[in-house]
ZAMARGU-4260 file (C-alpha; in steps of 0.2 Angstrom, whole numbers, plus 5000, padded with zeros to 4 digits):
<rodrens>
0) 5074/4895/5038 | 5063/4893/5021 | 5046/4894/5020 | 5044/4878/5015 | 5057/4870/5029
5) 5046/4881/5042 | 5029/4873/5034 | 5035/4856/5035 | 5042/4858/5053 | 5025/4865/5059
10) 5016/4849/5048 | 5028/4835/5058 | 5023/4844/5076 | 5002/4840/5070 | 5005/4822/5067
15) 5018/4818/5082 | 5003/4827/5091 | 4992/4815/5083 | 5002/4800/5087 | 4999/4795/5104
20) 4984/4803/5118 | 4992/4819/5125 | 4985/4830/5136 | 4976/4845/5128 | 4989/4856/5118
25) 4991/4873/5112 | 4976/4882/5101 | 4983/4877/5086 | 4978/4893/5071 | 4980/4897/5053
30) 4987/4915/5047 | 4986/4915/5027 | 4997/4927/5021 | 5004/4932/5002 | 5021/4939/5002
35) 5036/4932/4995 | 5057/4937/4996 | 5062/4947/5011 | 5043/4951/5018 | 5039/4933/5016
40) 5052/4929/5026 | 5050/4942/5040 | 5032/4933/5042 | 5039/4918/5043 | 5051/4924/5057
45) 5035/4933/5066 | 5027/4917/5066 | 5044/4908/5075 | 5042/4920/5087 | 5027/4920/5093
50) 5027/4902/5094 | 5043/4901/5104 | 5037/4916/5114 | 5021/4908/5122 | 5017/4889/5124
55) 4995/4895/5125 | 4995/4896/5106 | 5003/4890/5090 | 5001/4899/5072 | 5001/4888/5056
60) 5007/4899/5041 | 4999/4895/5025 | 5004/4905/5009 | 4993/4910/4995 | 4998/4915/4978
65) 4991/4932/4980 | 4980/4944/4990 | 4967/4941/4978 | 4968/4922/4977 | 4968/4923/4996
70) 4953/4935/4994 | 4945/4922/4984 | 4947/4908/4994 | 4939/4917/5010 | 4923/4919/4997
75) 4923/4900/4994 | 4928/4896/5013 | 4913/4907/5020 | 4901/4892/5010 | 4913/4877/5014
80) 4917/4885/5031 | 4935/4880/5028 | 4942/4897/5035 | 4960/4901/5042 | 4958/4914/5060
85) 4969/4927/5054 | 4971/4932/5035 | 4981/4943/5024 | 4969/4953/5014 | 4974/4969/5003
90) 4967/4986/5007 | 4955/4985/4991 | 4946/4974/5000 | 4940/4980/5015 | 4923/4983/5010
95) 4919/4970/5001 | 4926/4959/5018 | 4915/4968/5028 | 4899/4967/5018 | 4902/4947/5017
100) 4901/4950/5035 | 4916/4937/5035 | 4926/4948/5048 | 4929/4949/5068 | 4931/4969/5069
105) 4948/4972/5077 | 4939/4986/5088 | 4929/4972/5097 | 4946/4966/5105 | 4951/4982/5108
110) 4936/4988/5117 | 4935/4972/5128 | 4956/4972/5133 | 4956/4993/5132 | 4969/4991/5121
115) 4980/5007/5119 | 4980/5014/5102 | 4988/5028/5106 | 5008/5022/5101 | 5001/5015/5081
120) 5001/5029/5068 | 4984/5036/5066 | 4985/5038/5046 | 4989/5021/5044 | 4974/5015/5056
125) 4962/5027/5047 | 4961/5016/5030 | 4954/5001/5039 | 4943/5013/5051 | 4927/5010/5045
130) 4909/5015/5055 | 4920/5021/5071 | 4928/5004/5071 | 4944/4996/5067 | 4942/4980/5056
135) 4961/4977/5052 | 4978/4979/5058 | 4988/4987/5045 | 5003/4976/5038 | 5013/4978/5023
140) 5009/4996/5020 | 5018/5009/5011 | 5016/5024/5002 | 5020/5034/4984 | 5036/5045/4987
145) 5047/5054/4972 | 5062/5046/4968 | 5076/5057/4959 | 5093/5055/4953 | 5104/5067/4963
150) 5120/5068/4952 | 5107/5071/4937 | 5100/5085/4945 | 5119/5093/4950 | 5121/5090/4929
155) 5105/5099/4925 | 5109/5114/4938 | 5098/5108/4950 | 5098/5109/4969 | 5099/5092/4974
160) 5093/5095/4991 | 5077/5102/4983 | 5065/5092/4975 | 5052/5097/4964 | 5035/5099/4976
165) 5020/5106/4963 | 5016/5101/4947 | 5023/5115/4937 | 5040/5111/4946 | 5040/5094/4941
170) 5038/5097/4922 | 5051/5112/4923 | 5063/5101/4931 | 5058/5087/4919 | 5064/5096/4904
175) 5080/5103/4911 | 5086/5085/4917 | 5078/5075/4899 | 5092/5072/4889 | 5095/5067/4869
180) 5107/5058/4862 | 5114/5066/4844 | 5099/5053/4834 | 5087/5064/4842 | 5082/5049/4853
185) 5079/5051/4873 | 5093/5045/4883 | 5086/5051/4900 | 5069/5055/4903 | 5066/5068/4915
190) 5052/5061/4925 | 5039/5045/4924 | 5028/5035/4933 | 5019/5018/4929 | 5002/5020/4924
195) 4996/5015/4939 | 4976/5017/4947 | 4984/5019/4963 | 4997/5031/4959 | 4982/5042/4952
200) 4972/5039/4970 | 4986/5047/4980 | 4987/5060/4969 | 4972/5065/4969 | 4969/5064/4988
205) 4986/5074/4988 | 4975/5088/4978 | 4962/5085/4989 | 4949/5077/4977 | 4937/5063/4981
210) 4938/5048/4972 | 4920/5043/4975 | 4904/5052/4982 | 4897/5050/4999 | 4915/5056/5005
215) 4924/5041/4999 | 4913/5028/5004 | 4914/5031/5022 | 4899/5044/5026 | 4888/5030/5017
220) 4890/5018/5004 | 4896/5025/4988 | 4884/5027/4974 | 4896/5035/4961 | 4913/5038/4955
225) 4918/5060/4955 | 4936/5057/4953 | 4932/5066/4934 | 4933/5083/4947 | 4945/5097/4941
230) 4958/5089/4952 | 4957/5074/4944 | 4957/5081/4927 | 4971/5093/4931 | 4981/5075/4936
235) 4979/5069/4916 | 4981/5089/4911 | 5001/5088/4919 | 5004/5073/4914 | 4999/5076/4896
240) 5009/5092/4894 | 5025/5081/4902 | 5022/5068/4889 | 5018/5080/4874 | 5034/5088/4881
245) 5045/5074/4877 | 5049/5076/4896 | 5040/5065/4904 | 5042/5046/4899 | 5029/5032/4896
250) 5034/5014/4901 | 5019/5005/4904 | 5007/5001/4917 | 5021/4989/4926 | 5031/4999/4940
255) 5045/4987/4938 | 5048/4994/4920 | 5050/5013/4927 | 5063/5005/4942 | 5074/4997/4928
260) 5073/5013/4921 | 5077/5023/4934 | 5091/5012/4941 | 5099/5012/4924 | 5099/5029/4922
265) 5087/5031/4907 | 5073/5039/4919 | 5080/5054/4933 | 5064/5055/4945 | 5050/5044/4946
270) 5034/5038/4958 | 5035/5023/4967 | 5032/5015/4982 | 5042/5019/4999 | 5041/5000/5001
275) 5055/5000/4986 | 5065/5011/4992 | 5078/5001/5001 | 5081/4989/4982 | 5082/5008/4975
280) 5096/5011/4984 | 5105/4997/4985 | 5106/4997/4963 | 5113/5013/4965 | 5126/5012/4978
285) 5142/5015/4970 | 5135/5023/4953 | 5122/5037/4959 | 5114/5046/4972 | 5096/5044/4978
290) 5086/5059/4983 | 5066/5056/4991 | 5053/5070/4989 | 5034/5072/4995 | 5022/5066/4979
295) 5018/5083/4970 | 5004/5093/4973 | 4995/5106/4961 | 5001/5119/4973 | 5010/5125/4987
300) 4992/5128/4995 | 4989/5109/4992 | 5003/5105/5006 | 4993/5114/5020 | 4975/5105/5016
305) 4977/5088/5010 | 4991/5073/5008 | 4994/5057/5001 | 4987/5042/5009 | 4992/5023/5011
310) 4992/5008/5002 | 4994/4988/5005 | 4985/4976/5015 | 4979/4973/5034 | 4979/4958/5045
315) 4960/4953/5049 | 4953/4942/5062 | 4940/4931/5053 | 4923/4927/5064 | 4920/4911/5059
320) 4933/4901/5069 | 4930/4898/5088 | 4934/4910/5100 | 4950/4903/5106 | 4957/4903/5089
325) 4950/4921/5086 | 4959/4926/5103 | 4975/4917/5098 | 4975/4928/5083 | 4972/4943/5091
330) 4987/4938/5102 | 4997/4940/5087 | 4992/4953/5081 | 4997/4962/5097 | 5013/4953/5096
335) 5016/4961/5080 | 5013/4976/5084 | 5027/4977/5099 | 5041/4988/5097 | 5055/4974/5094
340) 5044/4965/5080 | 5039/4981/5071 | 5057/4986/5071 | 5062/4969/5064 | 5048/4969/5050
345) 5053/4988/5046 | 5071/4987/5043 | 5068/4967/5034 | 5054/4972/5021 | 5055/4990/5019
350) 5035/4994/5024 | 5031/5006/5035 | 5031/5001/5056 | 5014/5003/5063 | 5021/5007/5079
355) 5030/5024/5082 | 5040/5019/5096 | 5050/5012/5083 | 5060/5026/5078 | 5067/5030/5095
360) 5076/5012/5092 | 5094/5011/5090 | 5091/4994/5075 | 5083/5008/5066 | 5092/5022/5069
365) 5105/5014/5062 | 5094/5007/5048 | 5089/5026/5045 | 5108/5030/5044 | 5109/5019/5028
370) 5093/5024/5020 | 5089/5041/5025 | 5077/5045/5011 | 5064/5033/5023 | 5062/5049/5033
375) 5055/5058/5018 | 5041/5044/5018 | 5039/5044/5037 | 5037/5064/5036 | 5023/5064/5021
380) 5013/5048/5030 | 5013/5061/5048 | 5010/5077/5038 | 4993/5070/5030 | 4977/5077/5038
385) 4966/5064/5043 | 4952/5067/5032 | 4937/5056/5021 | 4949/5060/5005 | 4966/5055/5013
390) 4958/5037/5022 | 4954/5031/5005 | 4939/5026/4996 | 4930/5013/4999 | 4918/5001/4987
395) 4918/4983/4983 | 4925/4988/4966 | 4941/4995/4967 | 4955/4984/4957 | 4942/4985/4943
400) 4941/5005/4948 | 4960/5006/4945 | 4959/4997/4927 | 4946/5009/4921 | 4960/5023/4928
405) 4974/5017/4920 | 4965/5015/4903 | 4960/5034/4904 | 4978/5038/4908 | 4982/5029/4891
410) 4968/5034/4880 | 4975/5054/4887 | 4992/5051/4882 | 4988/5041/4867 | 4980/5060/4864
415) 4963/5046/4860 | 4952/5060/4872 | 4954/5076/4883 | 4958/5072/4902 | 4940/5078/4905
420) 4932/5064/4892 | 4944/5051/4898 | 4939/5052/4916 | 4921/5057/4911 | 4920/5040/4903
425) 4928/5029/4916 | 4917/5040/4930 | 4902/5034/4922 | 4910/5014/4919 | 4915/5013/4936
430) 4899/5022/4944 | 4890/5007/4934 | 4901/4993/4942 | 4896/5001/4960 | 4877/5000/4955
435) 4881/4982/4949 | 4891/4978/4964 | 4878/4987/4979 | 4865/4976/4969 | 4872/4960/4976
440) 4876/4967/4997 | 4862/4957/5007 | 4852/4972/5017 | 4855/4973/5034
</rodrens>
């Protein structure tokens, strides 16, 4: 069923239930979400559900055309009080959700029903962990994973059961698999990865660098930006000498650019997300074989102490709606998070399943079977310590954060300023945007 067919049929039940006196119904509530193709649709199919599964309460979907136009609207519906129970919100914005004070902490639910937390994945948890409490149930999230080209790296001489792991791997295996044609043009790039601000976090937390003081944000409210640390720099150092190498490839800040790249052959490893991992493989099947590898460290030591983190959005309960539509969302929450729905959601939009029981299913063993690079992703998320540096950073100024990143990746490759004065510069931008930004939280 189509989002729009779904949406009209929920719209025809209100007015018959308007027509006529009836006695008092289910708790009708709205759950704004922003995903579109197959996750969209496995939200609609949630939503179903948990509608046909229980006659108490009865969820009413109401895209948005993004997480941040979602996001914006909660800021104007906090004045209008127009405000749907349960929203869709990015990971970015977790602290500025809770310094609008616009959010019903998950752990208040937990606490009151002594919810077990013990079958969910700690390391997806931790992001929205915040003061000793939960604030949002993760949702769509995913994590940055190495994609590579196995019949290129057979080619080149390469193991392809062994992906590179450190950085001085990648580059070495980046210029045995870059290849030229006779004009002195490249026909396959060894390695790339979209200039992405995000990309940059994980590897950094993979280093085991900070991305802002206060350890991230989470000892107490960040003040300034530190990601201009040696493992920062040492990120813009590698991916210079790649780029200066001819080895590594630069297509822009869009990640869609570098998958066209890959699928086609032009690229033969690249970063991406694990959510697009399942697309990845089916445009190869038939013409070449996928490998998955951990994101690369600086070094082998960086394996033991630190990992790549997560990245998405949660599910948050939103405190200004009454209590029976703030329990009626927290009911579906709970019903997401059950074995059978994760199982579904997993193996229909390719994100990570919050639940681990998951795994021990036959849907998605069999899933697995088909795309057994996944495991690679499953493997990094568990191996991560849960540390201040792998839960993320967090300030109310994070998608502006991530452009000031990306244009210090540019200006590095462009060869417009050292790794250190790129990041030096976007530090001291970005440590400006969180004075401007803590400036405008209400004290408590």
């Amino acid at each position: 069923m189509t989002l729009k067919k779904f949406l009209l049929i929920l719209i025809a039940l209100g007015l018959a239930a308007c027509a006529a006196p009836t006695p008092p119904g289910p708790i009708w509530f709205q759950f704004w979400f922003a995903l579109t193709g197959a996750p969209g649709e496995a939200t609609i199919e949630i939503a179903q559900r948990f509608n046909a599964a229980q006659t108490r309460c009865l969820v009413e979907l109401a895209p948005q055309d993004s997480l941040d136009d979602g996001f914006n609207k909660i800021k104007i519906g906090l004045r209008t009080k127009e405000l749907p129970a349960l929203v869709q919100v990015s990971n970015l914005a977790t602290q500025p959700l809770i310094d609008l004070q616009a959010v019903a902490p998950l752990q208040d639910f937990i606490d009151r029903e002594r919810f077990d937390l013990g079958d969910l994945e700690p390391n997806l948890l931790a992001y929205y962990t915040v003061g000793g409490k939960l604030y949002g149930m993760p949702y769509n999230t995913s994590s940055p994973i190495v994609y590579y080209n196995k019949d290129a790296f057979r080619a080149a001489g390469l193991d392809p059961h062994e992906p590179p792991r450190t950085y001085a791997q990648v580059l070495d295996y980046a210029k045995k698999l870059t290849q030229k044609r006779t004009d002195g043009k490249v026909a396959q790039y060894g390695y790339s990865m979209a200039v992405s601000g995000w990309f940059f976090e994980q590897l950094l937390a993979a280093s085991g660098g900070l991305y802002l003081d206060h350890e991230n944000g989470r000892a107490a409210r960040a003040t300034k930006a530190v990601f201009n640390s040696p493992e920062g720099v040492a990120i813009l150092e590698w991916w210079k000498a790649g780029f200066d190498a001819g080895a590594f490839g630069n297509l822009g800040r869009a990640t869609v650019d570098t998958q066209k790249a890959f699928d086609a052959q032009h690229v033969a490893m690249y970063v991406d997300s694990s959510a697009a991992l399942r697309a990845r493989v089916d445009a190869a099947r038939g013409k070449f074989e996928i490998g998955a590898g951990f994101l690369p460290r600086p070094d082998e030591a960086a394996f033991q102490t630190s990992g790549a983190g997560s990245g998405g959005a949660a599910v948050y309960i939103l405190k200004d709606r009454s209590g029976a539509e703030k329990n009626c969302a927290w009911d579906l929450i709970k019903f997401i998070v059950t074995p059978e729905m994760q199982a579904d959601w997993h193996t229909a939009s390719g994100y990570y399943p919050v639940t681990r029981q998951v795994y021990a299913r036959q849907d998605v063993q069999a899933w697995l079977t088909r795309y057994p690079q996944f495991r690679i992703a499953v493997e990094q998320l568990r191996a991560a310590p849960n540390t201040r540096v792998t839960q993320g950073a967090l300030t109310g100024v994070m998608p502006a954060a991530r452009q000031r990143i990306e244009l210090a990746i540019e200006q590095t490759l462009q060869g417009k300023a050292t790794p250190q004065h790129a990041l030096d510069r976007a530090a001291a931008d970005v440590t400006k945007l969180i004075a401007d930004y803590n400036k405008t939280v209400p004290s408590k």
